[in-house]
C-alpha positions in Angstrom: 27.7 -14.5 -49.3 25.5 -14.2 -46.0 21.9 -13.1 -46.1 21.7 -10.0 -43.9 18.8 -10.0 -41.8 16.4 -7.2 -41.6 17.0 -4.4 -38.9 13.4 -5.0 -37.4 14.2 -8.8 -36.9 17.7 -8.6 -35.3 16.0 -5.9 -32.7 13.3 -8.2 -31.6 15.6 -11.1 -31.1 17.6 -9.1 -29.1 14.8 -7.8 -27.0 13.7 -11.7 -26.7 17.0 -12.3 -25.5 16.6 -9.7 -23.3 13.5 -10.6 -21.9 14.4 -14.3 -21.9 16.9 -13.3 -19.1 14.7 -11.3 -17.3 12.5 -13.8 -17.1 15.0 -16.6 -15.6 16.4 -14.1 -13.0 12.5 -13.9 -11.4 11.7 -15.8 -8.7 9.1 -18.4 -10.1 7.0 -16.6 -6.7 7.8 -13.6 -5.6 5.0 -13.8 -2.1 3.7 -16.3 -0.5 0.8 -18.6 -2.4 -2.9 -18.3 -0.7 -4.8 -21.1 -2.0 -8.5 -23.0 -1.3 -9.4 -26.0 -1.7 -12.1 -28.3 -1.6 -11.2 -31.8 0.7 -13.5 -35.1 -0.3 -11.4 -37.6 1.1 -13.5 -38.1 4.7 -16.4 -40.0 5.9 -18.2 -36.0 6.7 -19.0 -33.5 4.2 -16.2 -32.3 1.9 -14.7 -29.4 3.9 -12.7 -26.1 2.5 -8.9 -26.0 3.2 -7.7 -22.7 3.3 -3.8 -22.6 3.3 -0.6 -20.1 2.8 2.2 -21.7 1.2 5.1 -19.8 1.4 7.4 -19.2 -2.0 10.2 -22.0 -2.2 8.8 -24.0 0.6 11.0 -26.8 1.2 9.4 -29.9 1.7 10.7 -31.0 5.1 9.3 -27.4 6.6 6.0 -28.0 9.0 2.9 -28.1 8.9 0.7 -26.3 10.9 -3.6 -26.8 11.2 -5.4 -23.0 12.4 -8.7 -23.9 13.9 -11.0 -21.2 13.4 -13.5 -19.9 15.9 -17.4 -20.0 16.3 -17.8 -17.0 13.3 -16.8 -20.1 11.2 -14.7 -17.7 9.2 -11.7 -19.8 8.3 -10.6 -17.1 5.1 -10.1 -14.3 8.2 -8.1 -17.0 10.1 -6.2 -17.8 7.1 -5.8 -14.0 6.7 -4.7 -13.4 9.9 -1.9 -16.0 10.1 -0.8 -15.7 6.4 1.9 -13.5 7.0 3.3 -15.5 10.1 3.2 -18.7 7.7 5.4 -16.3 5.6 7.5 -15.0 8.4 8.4 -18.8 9.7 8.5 -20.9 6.8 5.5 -22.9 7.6 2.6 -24.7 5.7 -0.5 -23.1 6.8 -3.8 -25.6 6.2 -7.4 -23.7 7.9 -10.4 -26.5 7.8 -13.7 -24.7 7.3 -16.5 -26.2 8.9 -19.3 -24.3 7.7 -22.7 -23.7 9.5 -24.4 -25.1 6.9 -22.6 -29.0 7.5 -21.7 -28.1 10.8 -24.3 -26.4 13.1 -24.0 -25.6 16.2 -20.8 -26.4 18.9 -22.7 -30.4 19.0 -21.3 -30.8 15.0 -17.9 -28.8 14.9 -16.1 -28.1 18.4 -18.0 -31.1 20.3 -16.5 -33.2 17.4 -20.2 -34.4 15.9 -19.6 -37.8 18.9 -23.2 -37.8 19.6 -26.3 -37.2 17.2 -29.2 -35.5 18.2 -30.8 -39.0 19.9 -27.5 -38.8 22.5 -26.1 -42.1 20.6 -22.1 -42.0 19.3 -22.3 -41.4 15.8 -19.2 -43.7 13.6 -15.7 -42.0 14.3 -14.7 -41.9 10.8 -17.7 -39.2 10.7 -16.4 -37.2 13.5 -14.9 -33.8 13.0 -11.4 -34.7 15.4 -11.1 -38.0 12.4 -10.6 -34.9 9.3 -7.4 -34.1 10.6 -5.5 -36.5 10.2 -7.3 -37.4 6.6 -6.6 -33.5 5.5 -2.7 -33.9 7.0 -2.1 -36.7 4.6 -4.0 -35.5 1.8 -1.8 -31.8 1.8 1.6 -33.6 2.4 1.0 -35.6 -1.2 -0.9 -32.2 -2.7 2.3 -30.0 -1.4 4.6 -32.3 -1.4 5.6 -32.7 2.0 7.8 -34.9 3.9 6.7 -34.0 7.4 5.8 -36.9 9.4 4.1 -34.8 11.9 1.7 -31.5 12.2 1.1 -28.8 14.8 -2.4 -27.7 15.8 -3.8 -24.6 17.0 -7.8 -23.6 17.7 -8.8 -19.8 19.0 -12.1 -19.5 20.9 -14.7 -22.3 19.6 -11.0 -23.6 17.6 -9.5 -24.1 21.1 -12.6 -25.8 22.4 -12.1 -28.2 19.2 -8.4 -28.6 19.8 -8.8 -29.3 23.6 -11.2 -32.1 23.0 -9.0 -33.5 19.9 -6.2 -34.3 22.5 -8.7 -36.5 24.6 -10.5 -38.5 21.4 -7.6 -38.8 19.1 -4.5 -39.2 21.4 -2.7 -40.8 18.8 -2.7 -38.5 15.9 0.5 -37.8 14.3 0.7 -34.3 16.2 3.7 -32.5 17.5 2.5 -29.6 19.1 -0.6 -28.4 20.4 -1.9 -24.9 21.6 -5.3 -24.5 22.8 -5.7 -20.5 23.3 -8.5 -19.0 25.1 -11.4 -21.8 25.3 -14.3 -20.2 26.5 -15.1 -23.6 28.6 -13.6 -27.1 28.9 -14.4 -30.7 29.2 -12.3 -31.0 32.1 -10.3 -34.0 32.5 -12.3 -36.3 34.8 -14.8 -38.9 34.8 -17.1 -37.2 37.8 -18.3 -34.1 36.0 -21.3 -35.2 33.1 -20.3 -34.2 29.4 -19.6 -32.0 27.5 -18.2 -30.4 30.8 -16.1 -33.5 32.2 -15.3 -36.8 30.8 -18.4 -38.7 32.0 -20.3 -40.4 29.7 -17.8 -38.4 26.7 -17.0 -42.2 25.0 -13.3 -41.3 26.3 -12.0 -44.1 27.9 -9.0 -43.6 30.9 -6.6 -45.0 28.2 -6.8 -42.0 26.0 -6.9 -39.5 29.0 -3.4 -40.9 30.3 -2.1 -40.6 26.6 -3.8 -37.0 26.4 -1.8 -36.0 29.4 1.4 -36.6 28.0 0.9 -35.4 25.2 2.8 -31.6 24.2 0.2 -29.4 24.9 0.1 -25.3 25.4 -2.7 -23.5 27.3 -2.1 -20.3 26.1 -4.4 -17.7 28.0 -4.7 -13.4 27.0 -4.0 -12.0 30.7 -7.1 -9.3 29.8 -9.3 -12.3 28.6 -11.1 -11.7 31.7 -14.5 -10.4 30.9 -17.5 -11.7 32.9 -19.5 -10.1 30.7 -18.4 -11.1 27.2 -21.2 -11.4 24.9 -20.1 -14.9 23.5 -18.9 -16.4 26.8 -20.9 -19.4 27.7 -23.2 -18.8 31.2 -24.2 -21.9 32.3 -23.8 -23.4 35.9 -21.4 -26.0 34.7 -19.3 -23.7 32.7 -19.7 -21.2 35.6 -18.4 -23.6 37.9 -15.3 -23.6 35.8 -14.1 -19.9 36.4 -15.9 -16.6 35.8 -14.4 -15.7 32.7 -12.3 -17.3 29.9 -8.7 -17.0 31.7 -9.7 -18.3 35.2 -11.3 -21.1 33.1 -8.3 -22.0 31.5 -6.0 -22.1 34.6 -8.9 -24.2 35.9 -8.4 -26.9 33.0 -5.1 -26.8 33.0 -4.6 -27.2 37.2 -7.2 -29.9 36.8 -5.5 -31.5 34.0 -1.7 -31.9 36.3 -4.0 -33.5 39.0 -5.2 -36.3 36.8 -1.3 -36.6 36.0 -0.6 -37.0 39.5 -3.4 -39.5 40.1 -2.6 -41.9 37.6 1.3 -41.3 37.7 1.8 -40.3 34.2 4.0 -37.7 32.9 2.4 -34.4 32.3 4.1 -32.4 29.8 1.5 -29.8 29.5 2.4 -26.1 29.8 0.7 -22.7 31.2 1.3 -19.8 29.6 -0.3 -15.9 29.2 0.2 -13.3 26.7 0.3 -9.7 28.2 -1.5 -7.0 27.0 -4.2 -10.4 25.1 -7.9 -10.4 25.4 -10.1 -12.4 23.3 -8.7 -11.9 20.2 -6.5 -13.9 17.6 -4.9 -11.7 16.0 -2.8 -11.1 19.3 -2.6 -14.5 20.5 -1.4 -16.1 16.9 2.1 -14.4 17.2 2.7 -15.5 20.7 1.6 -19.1 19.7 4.5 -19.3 17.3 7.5 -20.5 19.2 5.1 -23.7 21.2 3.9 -24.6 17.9 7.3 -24.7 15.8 9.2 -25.8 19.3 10.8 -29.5 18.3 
């Protein structure tokens, strides 16, 4: 003779049942993950990574670096290119380099080369060195099998990610889009740095493997305010252009000459987003297809 078990019992095991399959028919993440992180493993001060992982990322997707601007605000950055990250199936890291470690252009877009005496400071220490550091550091945390990273900068971001191309030509990178610099180091050894290569401790060697390298200028077509409060006024960056767009068709013309002159492929590109001025909200979307472009 079977015990019978009590009503009460047999209507919670069945609800456990119930719930039990519930459960299993959830995705374990239903949107994609936004996550921080603190990053020790570099000669500098231990950064903040900010980064969208989307739900069931596969481990061979990319990897894309955001380079924030000169607000330092790499959570807004984050912010604004979360959903793309979503959209495209991409790991999305954002580097903060805080005011605090980083002041001024001289110790975050100007890569910290130089200290305050004018002498070149170790390039372990060097903000262009985290990169690659942080790209190996997220494939293990993520679990990622990408071999190779994409890298964008906006504003001060693009100043950093211009300049990265020149002192770290062989990074692990597969594409680059610099989007509306508000001036350059432009790409010869007559004009005096941080406008031109002269005295910059970048040798011809790296500029001829910079040059080759897959690189996007990508320029707002209304980015062309004289005016702009945070655009930088002095004769050397005047001599550039008068406003952020003429200054990045400056770079980039400049940049196919010293292609020609030393008889290197240039695989740069020029493009413009219609309807863009100076913000990145407008020129992330239009980045997409250069950055994930194999």
């Amino acid at each position: 003779m079977h015990a019978t078990k009590p009503k009460s019992i047999s209507i919670l095991l069945n609800l456990c049942s119930v719930m039990a399959c519930f459960i299993l028919a959830w995705p374990v993440s239903a949107e994609a993950a936004k996550v921080q992180y603190l990053f020790k493993s570099w000669a500098g001060p231990a950064l903040k990574i900010h980064v969208t992982r989307p739900a069931g990322l596969a481990a061979d997707r990319p990897v894309v670096f955001v380079m924030h601007g000169v607000g330092r605000n790499a959570s807004e950055y984050r912010d604004q290119w979360h959903d793309l990250a979503n959209e495209h199936d991409f790991l999305l890291l954002v580097p903060e380099f805080s005011k605090k470690d980083f002041p001024g252009p001289e110790r975050y877009n100007l890569g910290n080369v130089f200290d305050d005496a004018g002498d070149i400071t170790p390039e372990s220490s060097w903000t262009y060195s985290a990169i690659e550091a942080i790209f190996d550091d997220a494939r293990a945390r993520f679990s990622m099998s990408a071999e190779r990273y994409s890298l964008y900068g906006h504003s001060a971001g693009a100043q950093f990610v211009h300049r990265f191309i020149f002192y770290v030509p062989a990074a692990r990178v597969n594409r680059i889009v610099s989007a509306n610099a508000g001036w350059y180091m432009m790409p010869d050894f007559e004009t005096q740095f941080p406008y031109g290569l002269k005295g910059s401790a970048v040798s011809g060697n790296a500029l001829q493997k910079a040059l080759q390298l897959p690189v996007t200028i990508l320029l707002g077509d209304r980015d062309t305010d004289p005016d702009h409060p945070s655009l930088r006024t002095a004769p050397e960056a005047m001599a550039q252009g008068e406003h952020r767009m003429a200054r990045g068709v400056a770079f980039f013309e400049s940049a196919r000459e010293a292609a020609v002159q030393r008889d290197v492929p240039f695989n740069w590109s020029l493009e413009t987003v219609p309807g863009a001025d100076h913000d990145n909200r407008l020129m992330a979307p239009a980045a997409i297809p250069f950055l994930l472009k194999q």
